[in-house]
Phi, psi and omega in degrees: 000303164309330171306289163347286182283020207262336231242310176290305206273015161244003134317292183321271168009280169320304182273002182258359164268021212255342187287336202282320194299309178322303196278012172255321174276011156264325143301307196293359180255337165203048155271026152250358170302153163265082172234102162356291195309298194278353161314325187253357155261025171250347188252354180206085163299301164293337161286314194310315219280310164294336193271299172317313177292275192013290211278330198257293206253335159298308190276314167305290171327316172309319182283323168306320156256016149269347164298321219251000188041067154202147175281355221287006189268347217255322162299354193248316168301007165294340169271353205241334186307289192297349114348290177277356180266346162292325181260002173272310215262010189262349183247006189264144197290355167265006162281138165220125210212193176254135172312304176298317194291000178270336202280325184281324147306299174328302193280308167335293174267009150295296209271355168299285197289309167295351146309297201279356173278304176306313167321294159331301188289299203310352161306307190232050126079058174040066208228146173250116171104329192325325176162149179275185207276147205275350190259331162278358187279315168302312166308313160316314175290327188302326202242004150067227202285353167237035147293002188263339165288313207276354190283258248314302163296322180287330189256328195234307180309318183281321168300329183275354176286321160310295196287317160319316178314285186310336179244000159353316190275310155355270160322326182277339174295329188252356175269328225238107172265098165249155176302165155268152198229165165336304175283357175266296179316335196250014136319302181292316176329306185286326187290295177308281162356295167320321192252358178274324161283349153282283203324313168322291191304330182277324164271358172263027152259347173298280225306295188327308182292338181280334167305316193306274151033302203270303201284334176294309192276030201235348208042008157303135199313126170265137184288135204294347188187149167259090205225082158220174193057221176325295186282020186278312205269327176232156180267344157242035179338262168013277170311313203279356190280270175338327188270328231262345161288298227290337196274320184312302178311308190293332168324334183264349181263294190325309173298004166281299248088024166251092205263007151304336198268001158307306179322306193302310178291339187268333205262334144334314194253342167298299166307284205305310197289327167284317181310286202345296178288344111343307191263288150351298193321328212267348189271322180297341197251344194277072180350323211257357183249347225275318203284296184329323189270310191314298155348296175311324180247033099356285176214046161205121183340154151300284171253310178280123177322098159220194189274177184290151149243162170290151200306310187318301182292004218247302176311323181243001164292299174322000000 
């Protein structure tokens, strides 16, 4: 049985992005025929782009984890959408850039993603489908029996507003052709720094757990926190890896001049901040670690990497 699924769901996986890719290679081979449909996905790339998730990944994706009563593909394409929305938006015959900032964001965000991919299987023990994110499973018990309508928003609908947000400056890089400049290295600078500090921090938290893990089926006492590396100076290294792309990445849209396109990266870091607090809740709640994390969060930053402060002094300002 397990084999079964091991087998269906990188099937699924695989054939459930093919409607958006099919009906997009098939525009770009005749959106110059005097055909409506594609006349009007050649004058608005980005509603084309919105149009595709809606159909392809809300709805389809949707039908697939009500089928299947599990979210888990919309957690693996979070590594893969924004790949393709760079790559939707370098190729549509109405793009125009500078060639290196495009080859350079493009290669930026292979490596963003196959980072946070690799993360993804090692996570769930290279398992495809292993089980969806522990926060939709709570929402599913909060909201009983109408959770198979309100998942559509909460899990896919709200994603395509995110994720369409968040890579905005991808469009605007393929909209704007200017030379490169000073700030585009030091984009790129922010951009790398970002996945070389999430990887770092997503592997000593793989590592911790996989120790718990071991002391645990050992029955032996698990260590209660991780306040080493990365995570000695923040309680959230991972997150702060993560804001620190999407903020990097806008940087190549601020220097076109669309310093609108900030809303994706700020509404990034706004959602990291309740997952924070989600997360903290859930740690707070596990008796064996709970006294050990109040400590922790005591005297060590929330998100940005500094030094300890002290408990004492923490204690009497409170």
């Amino acid at each position: 049985m397990a084999t079964h699924s091991n087998l269906k769901n990188p099937l699924i996986a695989f054939l459930a992005p093919l409607p958006s890719l099919l009906f997009y290679l098939s525009f770009l081979r005749h959106y110059h025929e005097d055909n409506p449909l594609y006349n009007w996905c050649y004058h608005h790339p980005l509603l084309f782009a919105n149009v595709l998730f809606f159909f392809n990944v809300n709805i389809l994706f949707y039908a697939i984890g009500y089928l299947q009563s599990s979210h888990w593909m919309i957690d693996l394409y979070w590594t893969v959408i924004p790949v393709m929305l760079v790559h939707f938006y370098a190729n549509h015959p109405l793009a125009q850039y500078n060639v290196w900032r495009s080859k350079v964001v493009i290669l930026l965000t292979w490596i963003w993603s196959i980072r946070l991919t690799h993360n993804y299987f090692r996570r769930e023990n290279w398992q495809w489908g292993h089980r969806q994110d522990w926060r939709f499973t709570d929402m599913s018990h909060q909201f009983g029996k109408n959770w198979w309508w309100i998942s559509f928003f909460v899990v896919y609908f709200s994603q395509q507003i995110f994720l369409i947000g968040i890579c905005l400056p991808m469009y605007v890089v393929h909209s704007e052709d200017k030379p490169w400049n000073i700030w585009d290295f030091i984009a790129v600078f922010i951009c790398l720094s970002a996945i070389i500090i999430a990887y770092y921090a997503d592997t000593e938290l793989y590592n911790f757990v996989s120790r718990n893990q071991k002391l645990k089926e050992l029955g032996k006492p698990m260590v209660p926190n991780l306040d080493e590396g990365l995570w000695r100076y923040s309680r959230h290294p991972n997150y702060f890896g993560e804001q620190l792309w999407w903020w990097g990445l806008f940087l190549f849209a601020w220097n076109l001049g669309q310093t609108w396109t900030f809303v994706g990266a700020l509404a990034n870091s706004l959602c990291l901040a309740h997952v924070t607090v989600l997360v903290e809740n859930r740690m707070l709640k596990q008796a064996y670690r709970a006294e050990a994390y109040k400590l922790y969060q005591r005297t060590t930053s929330v998100w940005i990497p500094w030094f300890k402060s002290s408990a004492k002094g923490k204690d009497k300002k409170t």
